[in-house]
C-alpha positions as CSV (number, residue, x, y, z in Angstrom):
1,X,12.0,5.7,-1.7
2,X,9.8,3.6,0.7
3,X,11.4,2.1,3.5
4,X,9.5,-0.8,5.7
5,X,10.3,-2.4,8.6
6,X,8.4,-4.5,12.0
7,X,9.7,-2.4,15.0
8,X,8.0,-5.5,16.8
9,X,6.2,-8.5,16.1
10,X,4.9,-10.9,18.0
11,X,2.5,-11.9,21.3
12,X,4.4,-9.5,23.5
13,X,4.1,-6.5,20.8
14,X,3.3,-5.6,17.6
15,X,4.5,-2.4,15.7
16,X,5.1,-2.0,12.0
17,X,6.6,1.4,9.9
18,X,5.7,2.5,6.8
19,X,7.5,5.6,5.0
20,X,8.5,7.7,2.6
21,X,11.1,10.5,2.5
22,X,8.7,12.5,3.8
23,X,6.5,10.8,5.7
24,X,5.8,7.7,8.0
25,X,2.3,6.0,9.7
26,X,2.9,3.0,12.2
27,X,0.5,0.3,12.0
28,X,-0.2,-0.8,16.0
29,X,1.5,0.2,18.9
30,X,1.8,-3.0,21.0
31,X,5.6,-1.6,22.3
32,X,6.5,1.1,24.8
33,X,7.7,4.7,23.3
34,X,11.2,4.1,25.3
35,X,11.2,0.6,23.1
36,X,10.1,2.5,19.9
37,X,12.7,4.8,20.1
38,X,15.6,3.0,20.4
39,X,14.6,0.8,17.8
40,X,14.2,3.0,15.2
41,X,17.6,4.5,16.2
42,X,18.7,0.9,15.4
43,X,17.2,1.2,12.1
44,X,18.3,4.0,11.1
45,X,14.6,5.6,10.9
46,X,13.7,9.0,11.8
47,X,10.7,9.2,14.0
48,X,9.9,12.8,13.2
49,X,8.4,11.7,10.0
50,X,5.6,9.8,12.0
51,X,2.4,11.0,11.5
52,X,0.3,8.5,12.9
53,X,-1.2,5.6,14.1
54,X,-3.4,3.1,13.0
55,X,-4.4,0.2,15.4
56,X,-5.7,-2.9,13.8
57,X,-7.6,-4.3,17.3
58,X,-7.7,-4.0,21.1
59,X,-5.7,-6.1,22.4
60,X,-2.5,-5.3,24.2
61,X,-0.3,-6.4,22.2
62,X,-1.0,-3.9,19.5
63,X,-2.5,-0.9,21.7
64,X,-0.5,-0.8,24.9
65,X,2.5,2.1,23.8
66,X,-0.4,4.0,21.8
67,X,-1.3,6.8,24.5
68,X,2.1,7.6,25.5
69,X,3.2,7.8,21.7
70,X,0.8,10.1,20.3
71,X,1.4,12.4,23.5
72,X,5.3,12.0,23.2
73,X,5.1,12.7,19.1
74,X,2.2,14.7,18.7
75,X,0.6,12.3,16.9
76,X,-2.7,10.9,16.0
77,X,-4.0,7.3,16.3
78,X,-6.7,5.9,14.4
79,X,-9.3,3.1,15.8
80,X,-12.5,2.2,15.1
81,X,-15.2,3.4,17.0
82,X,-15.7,0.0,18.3
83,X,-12.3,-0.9,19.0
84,X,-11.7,2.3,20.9
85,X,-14.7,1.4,23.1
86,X,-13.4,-2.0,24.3
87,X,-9.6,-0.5,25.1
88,X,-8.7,0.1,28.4
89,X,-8.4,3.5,29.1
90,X,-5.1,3.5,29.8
91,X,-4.9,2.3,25.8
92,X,-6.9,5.4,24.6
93,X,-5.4,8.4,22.8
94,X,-6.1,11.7,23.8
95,X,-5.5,12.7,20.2
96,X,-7.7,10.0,18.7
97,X,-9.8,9.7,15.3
98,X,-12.2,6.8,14.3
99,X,-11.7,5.0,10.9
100,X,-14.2,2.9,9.1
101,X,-13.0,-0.3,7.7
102,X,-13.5,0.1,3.6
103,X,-12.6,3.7,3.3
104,X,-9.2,4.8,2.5
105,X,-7.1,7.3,4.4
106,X,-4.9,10.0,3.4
107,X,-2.0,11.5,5.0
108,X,0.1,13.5,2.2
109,X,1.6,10.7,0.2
110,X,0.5,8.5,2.1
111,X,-2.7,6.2,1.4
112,X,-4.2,3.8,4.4
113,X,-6.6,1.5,3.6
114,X,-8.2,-0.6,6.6
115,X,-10.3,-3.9,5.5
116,X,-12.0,-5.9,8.0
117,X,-10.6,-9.5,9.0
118,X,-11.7,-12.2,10.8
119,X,-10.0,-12.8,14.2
120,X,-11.3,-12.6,18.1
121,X,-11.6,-9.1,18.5
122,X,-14.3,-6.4,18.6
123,X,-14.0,-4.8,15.3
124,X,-10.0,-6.5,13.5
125,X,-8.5,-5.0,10.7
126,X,-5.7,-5.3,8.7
127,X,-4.0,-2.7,6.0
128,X,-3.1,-2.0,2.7
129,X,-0.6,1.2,2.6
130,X,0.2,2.9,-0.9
131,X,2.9,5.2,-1.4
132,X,4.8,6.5,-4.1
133,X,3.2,3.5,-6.1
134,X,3.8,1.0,-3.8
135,X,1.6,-0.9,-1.8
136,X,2.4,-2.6,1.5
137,X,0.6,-4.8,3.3
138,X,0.4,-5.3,7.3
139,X,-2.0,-8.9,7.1
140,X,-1.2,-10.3,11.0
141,X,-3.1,-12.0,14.0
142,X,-6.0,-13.4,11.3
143,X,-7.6,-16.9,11.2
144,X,-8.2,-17.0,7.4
145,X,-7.4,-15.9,4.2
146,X,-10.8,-14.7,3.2
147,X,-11.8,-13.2,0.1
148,X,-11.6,-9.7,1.1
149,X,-7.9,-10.5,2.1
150,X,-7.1,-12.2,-0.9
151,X,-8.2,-9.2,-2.9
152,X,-6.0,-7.1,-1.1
153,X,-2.7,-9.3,-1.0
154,X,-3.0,-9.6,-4.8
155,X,-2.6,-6.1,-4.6
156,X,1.0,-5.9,-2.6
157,X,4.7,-5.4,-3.7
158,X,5.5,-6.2,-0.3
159,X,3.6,-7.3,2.9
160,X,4.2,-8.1,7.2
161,X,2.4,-11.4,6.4
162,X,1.6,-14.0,9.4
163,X,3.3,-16.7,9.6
164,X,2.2,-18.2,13.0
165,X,2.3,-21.6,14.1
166,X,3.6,-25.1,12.6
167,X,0.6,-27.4,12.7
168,X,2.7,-30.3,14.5
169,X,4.2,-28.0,16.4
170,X,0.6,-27.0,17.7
171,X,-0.6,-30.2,18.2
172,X,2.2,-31.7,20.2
173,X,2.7,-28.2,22.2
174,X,1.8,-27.8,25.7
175,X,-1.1,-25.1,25.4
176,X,-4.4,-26.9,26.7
177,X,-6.9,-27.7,24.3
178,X,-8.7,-25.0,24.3
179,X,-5.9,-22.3,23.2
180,X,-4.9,-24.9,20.5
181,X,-8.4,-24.7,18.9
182,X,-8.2,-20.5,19.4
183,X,-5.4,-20.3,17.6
184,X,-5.5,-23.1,14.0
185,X,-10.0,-21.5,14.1
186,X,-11.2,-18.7,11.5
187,X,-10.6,-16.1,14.1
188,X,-7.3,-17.6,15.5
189,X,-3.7,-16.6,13.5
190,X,-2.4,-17.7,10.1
191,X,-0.3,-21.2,10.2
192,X,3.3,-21.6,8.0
193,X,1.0,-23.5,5.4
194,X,-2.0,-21.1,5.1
195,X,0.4,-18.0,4.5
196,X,2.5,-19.7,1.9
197,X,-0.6,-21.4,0.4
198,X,-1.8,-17.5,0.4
199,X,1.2,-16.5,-1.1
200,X,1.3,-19.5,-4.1
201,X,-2.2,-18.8,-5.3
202,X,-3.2,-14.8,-4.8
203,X,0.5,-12.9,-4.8
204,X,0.7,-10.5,-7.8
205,X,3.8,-10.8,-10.1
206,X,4.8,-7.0,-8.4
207,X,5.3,-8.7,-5.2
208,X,9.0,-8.7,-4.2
209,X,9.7,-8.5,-0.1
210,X,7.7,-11.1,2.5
211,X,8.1,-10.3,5.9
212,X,7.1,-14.0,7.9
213,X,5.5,-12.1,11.2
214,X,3.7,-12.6,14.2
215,X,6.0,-16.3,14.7
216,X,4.9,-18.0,17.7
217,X,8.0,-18.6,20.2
218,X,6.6,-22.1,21.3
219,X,4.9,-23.1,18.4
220,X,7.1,-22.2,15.5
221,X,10.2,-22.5,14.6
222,X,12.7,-20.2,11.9
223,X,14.4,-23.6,10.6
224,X,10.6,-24.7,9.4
225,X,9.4,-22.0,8.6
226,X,12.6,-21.5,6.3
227,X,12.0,-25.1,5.2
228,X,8.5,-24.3,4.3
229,X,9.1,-21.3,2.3
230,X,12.6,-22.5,0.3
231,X,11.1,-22.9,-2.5
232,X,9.2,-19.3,-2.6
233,X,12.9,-17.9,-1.4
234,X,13.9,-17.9,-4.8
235,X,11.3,-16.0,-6.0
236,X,10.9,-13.9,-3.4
237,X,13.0,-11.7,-0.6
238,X,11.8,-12.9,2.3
239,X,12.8,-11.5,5.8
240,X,12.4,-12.0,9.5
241,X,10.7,-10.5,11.9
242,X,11.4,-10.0,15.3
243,X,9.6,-10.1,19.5
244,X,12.7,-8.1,20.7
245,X,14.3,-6.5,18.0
246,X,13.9,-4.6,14.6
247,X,13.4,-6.4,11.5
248,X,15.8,-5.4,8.1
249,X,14.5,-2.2,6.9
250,X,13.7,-3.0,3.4
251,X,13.6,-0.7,0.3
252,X,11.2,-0.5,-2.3
């Protein structure tokens, strides 16, 4: 049984669990341990079966809990030798080991496989995890769907897919200029459109669960992004995600 769920998700923290009966890695660690642990109590998920952590780019949103995590469960994190460099220190593992985007991973049953993406970070990657047959992806905070992250959510049978911004909703919004362009560029965040665009022309016929993530609170809105995707909803289980809560822990 493989059991997936976004402990966070979102500009103020990211942090997304991936297990199996056995075994669990959390991809980012954008929330506080006290935070982590009480929502995996809510989810019913055990936290002794973490085994580590992979962190998909610097910034705080995804790195700030990361220390006090690996001290408090013993734990490893992963980062590229890159991204380590540019965290604060107070962001930096004592137990830490450096990934290379491209090479896969293994801890017991479970396989992690980082591939570069394209957002405004040192060194960004997203993931594909495989275990017990199933593969789950964690594609957030990315401005495009390029080729190498086609190729990997044709691959899925379920995937934390972005789902950031509603375009009119950007372009009436009140961030200046400037942020607007950051966020709709090729290094910026996936728009409602983009990700179900992705998800019409590259999802495998295996892919059954489509968690919308990384939703912008000023920007986005759950009625249009349900609009937008009611026609993939009967196709496809697609779920929530959530800034100050757990997501549904879904079941593969």
């Amino acid at each position: 049984m493989t059991e997936i769920c976004a402990l966070a998700s979102g500009s103020n923290g990211n942090c997304y669990y991936i297990g199996n009966d056995n075994e669990a890695v959390l991809i980012d660690a954008g929330i506080y341990y006290k935070q982590l642990n009480e929502r995996l109590k809510h989810a019913g998920l055990d936290k002794n079966k973490i085994k580590a952590i992979f962190i998909s780019h610097e910034h705080n949103d995804h790195v700030k809990g990361a220390r006090v995590i690996s001290k408090k469960l013993k734990i490893p994190v992963f980062y590229t030798k890159k991204t380590f460099k540019k965290c604060y220190d107070k962001n930096k593992a004592d137990n830490y080991v450096f990934f290379e985007p491209g090479k896969e991973y293994a801890l017991n049953n479970i396989l992690i496989y980082p591939f570069i993406k394209p957002h405004d970070a040192v060194d960004p990657c997203s993931f594909r995890i495989e275990t017990e047959g199933k593969n789950i992806g964690v594609i957030t905070d990315t401005g495009e769907a390029n080729y190498i992250l086609q190729n990997e959510f044709s691959k899925c049978d379920a995937v934390f897919l972005e789902s950031n911004y509603d375009e009119e909703m950007l372009k009436k919004g009140p961030y200046p200029d400037y942020l607007k362009q950051r966020v709709k560029s090729s290094k910026g965040h996936l728009s409602n459109i983009q990700a179900k665009e992705l998800t019409i022309n590259f999802a495998s016929p295996k892919l059954k669960i489509i968690f919308l993530s990384h939703i912008s609170a000023i920007n986005n809105s759950r009625d249009i992004i349900s609009e937008t995707f009611k026609e993939l909803s009967e196709t496809y289980t697609i779920l929530f995600t959530y800034r100050q809560k757990a997501s549904t822990v879904a079941i593969l």
